[in-house]
C-alpha positions in Angstrom: 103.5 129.2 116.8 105.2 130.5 120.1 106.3 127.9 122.6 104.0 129.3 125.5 101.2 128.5 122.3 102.6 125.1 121.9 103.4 124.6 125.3 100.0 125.5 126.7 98.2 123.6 123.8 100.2 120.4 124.3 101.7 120.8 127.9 104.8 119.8 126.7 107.2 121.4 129.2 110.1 123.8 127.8 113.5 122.5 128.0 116.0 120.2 126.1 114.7 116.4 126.7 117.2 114.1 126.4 116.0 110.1 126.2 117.1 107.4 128.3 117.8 104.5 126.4 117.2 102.3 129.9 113.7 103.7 130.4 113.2 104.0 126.1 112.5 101.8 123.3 112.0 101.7 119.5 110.2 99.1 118.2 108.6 97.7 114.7 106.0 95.5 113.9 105.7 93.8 110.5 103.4 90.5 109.3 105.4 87.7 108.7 103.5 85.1 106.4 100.4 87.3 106.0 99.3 85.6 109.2 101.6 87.2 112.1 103.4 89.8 113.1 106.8 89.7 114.1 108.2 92.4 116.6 111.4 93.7 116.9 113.7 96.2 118.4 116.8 98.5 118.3 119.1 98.5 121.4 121.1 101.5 121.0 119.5 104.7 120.3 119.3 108.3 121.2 117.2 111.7 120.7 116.1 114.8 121.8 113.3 116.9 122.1 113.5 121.0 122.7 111.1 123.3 123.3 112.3 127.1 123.4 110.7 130.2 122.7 111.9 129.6 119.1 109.3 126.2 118.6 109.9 122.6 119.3 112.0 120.1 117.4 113.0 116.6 117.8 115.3 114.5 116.4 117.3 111.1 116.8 119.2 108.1 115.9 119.2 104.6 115.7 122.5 102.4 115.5 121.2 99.3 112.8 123.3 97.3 114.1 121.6 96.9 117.1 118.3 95.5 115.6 117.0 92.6 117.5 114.2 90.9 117.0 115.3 87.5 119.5 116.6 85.6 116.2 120.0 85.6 116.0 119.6 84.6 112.1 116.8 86.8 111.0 118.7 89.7 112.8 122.1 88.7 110.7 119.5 88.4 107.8 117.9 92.1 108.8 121.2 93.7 109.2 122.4 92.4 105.7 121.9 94.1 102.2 118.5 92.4 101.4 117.6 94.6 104.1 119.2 97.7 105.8 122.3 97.0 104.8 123.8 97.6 108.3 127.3 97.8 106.6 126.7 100.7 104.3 123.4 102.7 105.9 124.5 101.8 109.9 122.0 104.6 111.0 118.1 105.3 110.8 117.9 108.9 111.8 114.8 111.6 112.7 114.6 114.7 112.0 111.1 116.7 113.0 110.3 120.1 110.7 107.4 120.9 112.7 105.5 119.9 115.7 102.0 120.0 115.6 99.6 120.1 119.0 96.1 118.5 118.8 92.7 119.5 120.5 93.0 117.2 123.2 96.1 119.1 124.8 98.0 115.9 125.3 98.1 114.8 121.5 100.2 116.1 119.0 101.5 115.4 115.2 105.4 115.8 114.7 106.1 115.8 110.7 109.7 115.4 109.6 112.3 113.5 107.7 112.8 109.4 108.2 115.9 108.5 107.0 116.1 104.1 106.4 118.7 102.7 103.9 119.9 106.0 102.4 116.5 107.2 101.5 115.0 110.0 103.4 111.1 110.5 103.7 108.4 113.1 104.7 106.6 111.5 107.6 104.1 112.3 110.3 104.3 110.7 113.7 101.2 111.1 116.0 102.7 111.4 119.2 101.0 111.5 123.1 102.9 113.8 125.9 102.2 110.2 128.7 103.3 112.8 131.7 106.1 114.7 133.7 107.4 113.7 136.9 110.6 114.4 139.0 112.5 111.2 139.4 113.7 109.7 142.4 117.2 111.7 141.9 115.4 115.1 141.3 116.4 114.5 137.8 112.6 116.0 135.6 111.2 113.9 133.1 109.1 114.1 130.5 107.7 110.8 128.8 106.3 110.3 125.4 105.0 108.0 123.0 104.6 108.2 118.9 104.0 105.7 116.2 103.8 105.9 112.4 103.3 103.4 109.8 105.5 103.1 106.8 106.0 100.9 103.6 109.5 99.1 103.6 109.8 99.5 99.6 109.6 103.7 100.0 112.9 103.0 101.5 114.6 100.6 99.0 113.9 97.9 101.0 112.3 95.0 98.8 113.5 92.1 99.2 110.5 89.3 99.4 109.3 86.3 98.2 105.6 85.4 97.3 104.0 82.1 98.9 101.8 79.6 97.2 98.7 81.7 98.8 99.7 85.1 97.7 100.7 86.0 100.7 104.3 87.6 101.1 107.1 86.3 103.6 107.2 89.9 104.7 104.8 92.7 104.5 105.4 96.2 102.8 103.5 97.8 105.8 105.9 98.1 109.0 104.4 100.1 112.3 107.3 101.8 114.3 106.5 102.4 117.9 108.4 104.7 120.2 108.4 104.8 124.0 110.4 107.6 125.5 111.1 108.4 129.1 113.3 111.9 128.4 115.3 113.9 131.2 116.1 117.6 131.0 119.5 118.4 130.6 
């Protein structure tokens, strides 16, 4: 699909988007007991989104390391073998292989590769183009959101204990939820 096709179906703007960790996030949300659901975050991160002639792409990274989920102890716990293994897999990367516009003209589907503990995925992310704007410093921005679900184990990523009730002390299921504020460089 051309851009001006993609471009006039999604009204994403052509350009290299860049994403501005200050005005950014990357989050997960995952039950905790079977009964509640504990958020967390990363603190370092970065991407980018282009749209050219050629298509769109986008693609990013996470530093593990940074996971913080206002525990000190469960983030030690998170960044440790039982679960990322921080030390060995330090980076959670993105890596789109197509980008796909809805009917709605502000909703699209980006497919690509999720790379989590040394295992790399196929997923889809549904994304929503939130609005452009020129900033305050003339700077043009585009923001975005997306979110995708994904089972902890399809990364090697098991470690769990059954409770009394059948419940698990963490789910499988983990929702990731991105919030981008991008600028074009």
């Amino acid at each position: 699909m051309s851009t001006q096709a993609l471009a006039a179906r999604t009204a994403l703007p052509t350009g290299t988007w860049r994403v501005d960790p200050v005005h950014s996030s990357v989050e997960f949300h995952v039950k905790h007991l079977g009964i509640a659901t504990v958020k967390g975050q990363f603190s370092e991160f970065e991407g980018t989104l282009e749209v050219d002639e050629d298509g769109a792409r986008a693609y990013g990274t996470v530093n593990v390391h940074s996971v913080d989920t206002r525990e000190p102890q469960r983030d030690a716990h998170l960044r440790s073998a039982d679960f990322f293994d921080a030390e060995n897999y330090p980076q959670i990367s993105f890596q789109s292989s197509a980008i796909r516009p809805l009917d709605d003209g502000e909703s699209f589907q980006i497919d690509g590769e999720l790379t989590i503990h040394g295992v790399r995925r196929a997923v889809t992310l549904d994304a929503t183009l939130e609005g452009a704007e020129t900033d305050h410093q003339g700077n043009d921005r585009v923001g975005l959101s997306a979110s995708t679900q994904i089972n902890r184990s399809d990364y090697d990523i098991k470690f769990n204990a059954a409770l009394g009730s059948g419940n698990l002390v963490v789910a499988d299921k983990v929702k990731i939820e991105i919030e981008v504020s991008a600028v074009r460089s």
